[in-house]
Structures are given as structure tokens and as C-alpha cells.
C-alpha positions as CSV (number, residue, x, y, z in Angstrom):
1,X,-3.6,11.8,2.1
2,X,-2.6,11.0,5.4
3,X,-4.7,13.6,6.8
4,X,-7.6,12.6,5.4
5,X,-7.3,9.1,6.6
6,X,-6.6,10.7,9.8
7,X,-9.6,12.8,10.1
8,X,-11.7,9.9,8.8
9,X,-10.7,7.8,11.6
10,X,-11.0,10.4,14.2
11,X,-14.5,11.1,12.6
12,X,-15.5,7.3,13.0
13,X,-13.9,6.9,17.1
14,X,-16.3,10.3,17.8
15,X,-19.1,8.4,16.1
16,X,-18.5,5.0,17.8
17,X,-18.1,6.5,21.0
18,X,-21.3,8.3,20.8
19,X,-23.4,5.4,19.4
20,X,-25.1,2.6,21.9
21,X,-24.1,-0.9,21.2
22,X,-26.8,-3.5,19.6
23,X,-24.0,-6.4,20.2
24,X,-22.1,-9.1,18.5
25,X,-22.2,-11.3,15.0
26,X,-19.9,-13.4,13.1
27,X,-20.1,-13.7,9.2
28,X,-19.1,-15.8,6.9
29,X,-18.5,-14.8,3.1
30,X,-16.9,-15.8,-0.5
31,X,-15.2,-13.5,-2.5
32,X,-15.1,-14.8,-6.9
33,X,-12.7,-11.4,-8.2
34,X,-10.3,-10.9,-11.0
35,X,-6.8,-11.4,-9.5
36,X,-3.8,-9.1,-10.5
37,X,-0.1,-9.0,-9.5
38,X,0.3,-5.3,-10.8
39,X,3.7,-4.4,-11.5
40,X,4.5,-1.2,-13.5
41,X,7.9,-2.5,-15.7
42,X,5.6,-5.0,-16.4
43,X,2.8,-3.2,-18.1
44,X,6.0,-1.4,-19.8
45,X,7.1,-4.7,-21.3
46,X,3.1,-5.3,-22.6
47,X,4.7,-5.9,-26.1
48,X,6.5,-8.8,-25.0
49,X,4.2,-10.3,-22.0
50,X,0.7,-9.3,-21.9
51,X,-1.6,-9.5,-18.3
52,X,-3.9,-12.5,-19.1
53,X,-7.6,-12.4,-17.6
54,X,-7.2,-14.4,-14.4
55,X,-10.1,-15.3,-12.3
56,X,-9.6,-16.0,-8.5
57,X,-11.8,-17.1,-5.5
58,X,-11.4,-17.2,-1.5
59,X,-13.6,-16.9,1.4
60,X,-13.3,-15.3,5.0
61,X,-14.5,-15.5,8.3
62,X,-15.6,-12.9,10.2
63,X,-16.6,-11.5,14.1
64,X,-17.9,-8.2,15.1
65,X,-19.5,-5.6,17.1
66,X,-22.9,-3.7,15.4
67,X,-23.9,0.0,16.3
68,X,-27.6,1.2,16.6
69,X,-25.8,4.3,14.1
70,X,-25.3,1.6,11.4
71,X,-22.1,1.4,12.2
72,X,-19.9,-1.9,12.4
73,X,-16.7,-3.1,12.7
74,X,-14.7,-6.6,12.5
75,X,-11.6,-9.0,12.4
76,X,-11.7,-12.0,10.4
77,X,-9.3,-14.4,9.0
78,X,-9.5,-14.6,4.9
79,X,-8.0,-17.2,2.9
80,X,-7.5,-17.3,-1.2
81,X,-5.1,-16.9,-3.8
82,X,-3.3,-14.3,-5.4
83,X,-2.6,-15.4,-9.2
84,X,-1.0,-13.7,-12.6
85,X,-1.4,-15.5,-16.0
86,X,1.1,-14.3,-18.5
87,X,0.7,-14.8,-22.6
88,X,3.7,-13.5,-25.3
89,X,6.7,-14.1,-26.8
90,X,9.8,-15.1,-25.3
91,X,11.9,-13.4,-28.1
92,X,10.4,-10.4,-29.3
93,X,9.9,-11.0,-33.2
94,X,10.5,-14.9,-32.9
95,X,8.3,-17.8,-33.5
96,X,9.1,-19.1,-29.4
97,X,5.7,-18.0,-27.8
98,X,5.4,-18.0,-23.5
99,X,2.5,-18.7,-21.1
100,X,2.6,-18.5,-17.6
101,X,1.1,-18.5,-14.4
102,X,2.2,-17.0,-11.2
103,X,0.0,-18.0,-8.1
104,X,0.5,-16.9,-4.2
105,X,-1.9,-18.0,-2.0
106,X,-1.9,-16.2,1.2
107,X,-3.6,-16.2,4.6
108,X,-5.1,-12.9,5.6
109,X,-6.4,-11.2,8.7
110,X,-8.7,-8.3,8.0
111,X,-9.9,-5.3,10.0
112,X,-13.0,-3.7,7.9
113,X,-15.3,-1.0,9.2
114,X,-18.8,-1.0,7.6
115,X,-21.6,1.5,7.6
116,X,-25.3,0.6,6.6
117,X,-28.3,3.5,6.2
118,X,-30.8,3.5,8.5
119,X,-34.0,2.9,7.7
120,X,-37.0,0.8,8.3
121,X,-36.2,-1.1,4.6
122,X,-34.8,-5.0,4.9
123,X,-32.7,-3.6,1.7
124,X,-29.8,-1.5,2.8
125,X,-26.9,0.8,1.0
126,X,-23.2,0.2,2.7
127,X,-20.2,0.6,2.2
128,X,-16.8,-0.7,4.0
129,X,-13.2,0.0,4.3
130,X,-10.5,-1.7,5.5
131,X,-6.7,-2.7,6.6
132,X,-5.3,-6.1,6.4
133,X,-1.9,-8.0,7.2
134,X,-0.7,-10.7,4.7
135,X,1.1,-14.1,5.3
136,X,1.8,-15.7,2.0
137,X,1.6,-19.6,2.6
138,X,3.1,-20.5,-1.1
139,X,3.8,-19.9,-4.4
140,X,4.6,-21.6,-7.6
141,X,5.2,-20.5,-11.1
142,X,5.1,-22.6,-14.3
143,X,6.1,-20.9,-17.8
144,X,5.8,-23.3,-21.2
145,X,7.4,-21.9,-24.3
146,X,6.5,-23.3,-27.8
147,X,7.6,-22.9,-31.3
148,X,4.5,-21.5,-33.3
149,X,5.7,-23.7,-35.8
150,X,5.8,-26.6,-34.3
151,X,9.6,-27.3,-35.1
152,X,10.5,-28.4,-31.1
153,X,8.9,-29.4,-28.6
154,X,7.4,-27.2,-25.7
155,X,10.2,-26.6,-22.8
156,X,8.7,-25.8,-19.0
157,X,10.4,-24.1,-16.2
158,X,8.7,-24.2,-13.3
159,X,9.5,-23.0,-9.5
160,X,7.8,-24.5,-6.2
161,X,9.7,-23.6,-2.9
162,X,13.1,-22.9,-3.6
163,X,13.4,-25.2,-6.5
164,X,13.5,-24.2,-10.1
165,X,13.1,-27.3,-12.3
166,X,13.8,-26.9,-16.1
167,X,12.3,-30.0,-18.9
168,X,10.6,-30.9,-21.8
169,X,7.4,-31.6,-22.0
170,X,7.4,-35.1,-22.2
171,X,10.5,-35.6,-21.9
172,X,12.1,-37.4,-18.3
173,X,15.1,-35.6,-18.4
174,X,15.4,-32.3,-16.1
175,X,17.6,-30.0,-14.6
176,X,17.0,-28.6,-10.9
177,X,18.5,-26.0,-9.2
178,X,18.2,-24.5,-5.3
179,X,17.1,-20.5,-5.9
180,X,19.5,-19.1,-2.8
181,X,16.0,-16.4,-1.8
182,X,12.5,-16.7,-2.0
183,X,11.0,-15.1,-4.7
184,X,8.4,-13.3,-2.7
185,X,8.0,-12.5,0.5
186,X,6.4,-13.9,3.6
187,X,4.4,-10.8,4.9
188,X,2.3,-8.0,4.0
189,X,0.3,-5.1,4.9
190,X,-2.6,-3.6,2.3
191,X,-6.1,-1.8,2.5
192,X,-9.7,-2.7,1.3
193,X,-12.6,-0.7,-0.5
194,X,-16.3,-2.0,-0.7
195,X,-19.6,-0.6,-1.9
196,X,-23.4,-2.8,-1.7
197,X,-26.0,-4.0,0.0
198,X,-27.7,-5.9,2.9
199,X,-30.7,-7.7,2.7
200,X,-32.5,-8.6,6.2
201,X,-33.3,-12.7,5.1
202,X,-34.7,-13.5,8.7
203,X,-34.9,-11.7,12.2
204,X,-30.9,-12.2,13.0
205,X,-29.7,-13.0,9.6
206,X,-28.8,-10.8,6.8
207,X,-26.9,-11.1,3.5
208,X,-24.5,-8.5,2.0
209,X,-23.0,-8.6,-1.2
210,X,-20.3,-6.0,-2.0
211,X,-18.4,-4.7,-4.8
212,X,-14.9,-5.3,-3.1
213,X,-11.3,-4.6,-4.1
214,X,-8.3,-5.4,-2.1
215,X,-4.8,-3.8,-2.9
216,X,-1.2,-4.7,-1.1
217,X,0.7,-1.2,-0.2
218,X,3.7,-3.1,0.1
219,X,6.2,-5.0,-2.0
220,X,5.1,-8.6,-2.6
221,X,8.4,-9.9,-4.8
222,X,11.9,-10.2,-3.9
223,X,13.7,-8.2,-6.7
224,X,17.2,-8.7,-5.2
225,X,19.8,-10.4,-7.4
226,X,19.5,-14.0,-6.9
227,X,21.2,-17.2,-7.6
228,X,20.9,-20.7,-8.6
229,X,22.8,-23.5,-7.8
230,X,22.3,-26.7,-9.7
231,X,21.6,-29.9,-7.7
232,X,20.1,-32.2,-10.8
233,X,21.2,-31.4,-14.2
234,X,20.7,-34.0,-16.5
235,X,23.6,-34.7,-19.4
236,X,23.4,-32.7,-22.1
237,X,21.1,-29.7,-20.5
238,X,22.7,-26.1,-20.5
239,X,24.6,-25.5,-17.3
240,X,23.9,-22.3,-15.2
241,X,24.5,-20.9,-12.0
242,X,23.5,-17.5,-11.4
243,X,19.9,-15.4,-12.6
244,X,20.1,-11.7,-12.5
245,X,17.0,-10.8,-11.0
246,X,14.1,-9.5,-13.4
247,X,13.6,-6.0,-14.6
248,X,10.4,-7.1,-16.3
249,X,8.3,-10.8,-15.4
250,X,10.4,-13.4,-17.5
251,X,12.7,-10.9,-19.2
252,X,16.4,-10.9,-17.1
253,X,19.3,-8.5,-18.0
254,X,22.6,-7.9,-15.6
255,X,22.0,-4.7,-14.0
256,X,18.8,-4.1,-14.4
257,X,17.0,-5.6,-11.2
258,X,18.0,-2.4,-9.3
259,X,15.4,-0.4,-11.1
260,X,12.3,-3.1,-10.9
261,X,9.2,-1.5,-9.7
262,X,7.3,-3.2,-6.6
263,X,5.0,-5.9,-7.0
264,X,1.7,-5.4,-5.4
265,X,-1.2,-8.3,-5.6
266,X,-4.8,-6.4,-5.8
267,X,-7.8,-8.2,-6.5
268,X,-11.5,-6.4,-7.4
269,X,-14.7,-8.6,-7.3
270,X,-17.9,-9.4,-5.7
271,X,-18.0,-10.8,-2.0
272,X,-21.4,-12.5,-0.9
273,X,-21.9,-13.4,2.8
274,X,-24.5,-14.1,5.8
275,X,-24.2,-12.0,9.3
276,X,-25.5,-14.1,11.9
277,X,-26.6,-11.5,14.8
278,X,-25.9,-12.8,18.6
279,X,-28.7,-10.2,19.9
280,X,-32.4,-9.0,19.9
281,X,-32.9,-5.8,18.1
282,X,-35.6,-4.7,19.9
């Protein structure tokens, strides 16, 4: 694998260095995907949490150089969200029933090399790929369980920061506690894949819309161990001071945190934006 990407990218600096330069454009685009926080012990526990359709949208910025080969390349800045609904049961078997939502949003900054056909068309084939570094700017994640029955009322744990607070619904009283590590990391590195279209809309403005999907190669969750430390319990809610960290999303067992798989956010949808040229073709 590595050496294909390698000859791809030596293929691409022989190509650029041979092309003549038509010049500068920025871009600006929005990107409406189906967001994913893909972690394989988590498909394994399908039977006790299933993935949720979870629909996502961001947009990005973009400035760049355009060659007479079709060739073009850019750096951006890309903001959106990264989010995971979760449906089940909290007990396998039981009448307790669980939905969730897991939401990262994240600042990214892009590198994408595109390539358009030639031709004398204003329609155009293309295709893209891409590199980008991640900074995750927050997170949260609320879970409600409920008796199917309707025999108690729903309970909510949810975590913003390095808080976990524990009620319910309804209900003033609430327990707090300080989680010792963050739950996902800051930073991230990941690559892109897109295939479309440009339309030519005036002399020095064209829209592209892409089939995109974006996929983080590293880890995006802390799965160390982790503790909590309560700071707010109210009387008569169950003490604790320690969480074992997951081997599967909302399931925790001593031990078994060693073994979690990586968590890695990927989104796939379609991206719609405008290149503004700064040049004359001719």
C-alpha cells in the first residue's frame, strides 16, 4: 500500500512540475453526509447497541493553485461534527432500553488534490484525494434509559468536558463526578476520497459537487482505564468512584478495556461548492 501511495505521489510532483500554471482560486463548500464513529467491538456488541442512522453537516473553506493539465491542488480549513446515535438495551434480555448520542465536533485543515478532464465541455468528470489534520474542539454524550414498561422513570447520564452528570428525567436531584481523562482525544490525522463533477456557471466561477468520504487513520477515543471522582452526589444516589474503561460503547467490564478496538470517525456524503478563479483563462 505504501508503495502505491508513493508512486502516486511521485506520479502527481512529475505531472505538476511539467504542467504551466493558470493561477489561483479560493472555494467555499458544504458537506450534508451520514456521520459514523466506527468501532469494531462495537459492531460486535450489535445485539446489545445498534449504529443509529445519524445525519451530519459542515462546510469548509478553501485556496488553491489550478493547472492548464486539470490538475489542482489546496489547503482549507473545514469545520463540522463528528456524531454516533446509539439505540438498545441496557441489559440484554431486560425491559431497560438505551438511546444515545455521541457528538465531536472538530476543526479540520485539509490538503486535497483534484483532477478535472479536459475538454471544451462546461460539465466536467473529477475526482479528488486528500490528507487532513484534526483538532477536536468538544464533545458531549447524553444516554437515556427507559423501562419499556413504563414502571420508572427514564434516568440520563450525560458527559460535557470532564463532567459526568447522572439524574432523572425530571427530577432536580443529580450526582456529578470529575472523569480524571478526556474521553477522546484532541488531535488527528485521516485521508479523504471524492468522485463528481464541475459545472462552468460563469467565466471564473464553477460549481462541483462530489461524492466525498472522509475517514480518521488514527485513534479518536481514549480507551485507558479511567476514573471518576464525585464532586455532587445528591442523598440517596448510588455512590461510585472508579469506571473501567469500555470494551464495547456503554457496556464496562474490569479488564477488558485493554482489548478495545480504535475508534475512528468517517463520514461519506455529498459536498457542493463554488471556485471562484483569480485569473483569465485565455
Amino acid at each position: 500500500m505504501k508503495k502505491i501511495v508513493f508512486s502516486f505521489v511521485c506520479i502527481l510532483m512529475t505531472q505538476l512540475a511539467s504542467a504551466q500554471l493558470y493561477g489561483k482560486y479560493w472555494g467555499a463548500n458544504l458537506n450534508i453526509y451520514k456521520s459514523n464513529l466506527f468501532n469494531a467491538d462495537d459492531v460486535r456488541a450489535d445485539s446489545f447497541q445498534k449504529y443509529k442512522m445519524t445525519p451530519g453537516v459542515g462546510g469548509s473553506i478553501e485556496y488553491g493553485y489550478l493547472y492548464e493539465n486539470g490538475i489542482s491542488y489546496s489547503f482549507g480549513l473545514q469545520f463540522g461534527t463528528n456524531n454516533q446515535s446509539y439505540v438498545g438495551n441496557a441489559i440484554p434480555g431486560s425491559k431497560l432500553t438505551m438511546e444515545a448520542k455521541m457528538k465531536l465536533s472538530y476543526l479540520k485543515i485539509p490538503f486535497t488534490v483534484t483532477i478535472q478532464h479536459i475538454n471544451d465541455k462546461k460539465t466536467k468528470f473529477l475526482y479528488s484525494i486528500g490528507a487532513f489534520y484534526s483538532y477536536n474542539l468538544a464533545y458531549s454524550d447524553l444516554r437515556t434509559f427507559s423501562y419499556s414498561d413504563g414502571s420508572s422513570k427514564p434516568y440520563e447520564m450525560s458527559i460535557k468536558k470532564e463532567v459526568l452528570t447522572a439524574n432523572i428525567v425530571g427530577d432536580t436531584a443529580k450526582a456529578t463526578y470529575d472523569i480524571k481523562d478526556r474521553p477522546y482525544h484532541r488531535h488527528g490525522l485521516g485521508a479523504s476520497a471524492g468522485i463528481g463533477f464541475s459545472r462552468l456557471l460563469k467565466e471564473k466561477v464553477e460549481l462541483i459537487t462530489q461524492l466525498k468520504g472522509e475517514f480518521q487513520i488514527t485513534n479518536a477515543e481514549n480507551t485507558d482505564e479511567n476514573t471518576l471522582t464525585p464532586t455532587g452526589t445528591t442523598p440517596g444516589y448510588p455512590q461510585a468512584d472508579y469506571v473501567y474503561g469500555n470494551y464495547a460503547k456503554y457496556m464496562y467490564a474490569p479488564g477488558k478495556n485493554e482489548n478495545r478496538a480504535a475508534t475512528h470517525p468517517f463520514t461519506i456524503g455529498l459536498t457542493i461548492g463554488l471556485r471562484f478563479y483569480l485569473f483569465d483563462f485565455n
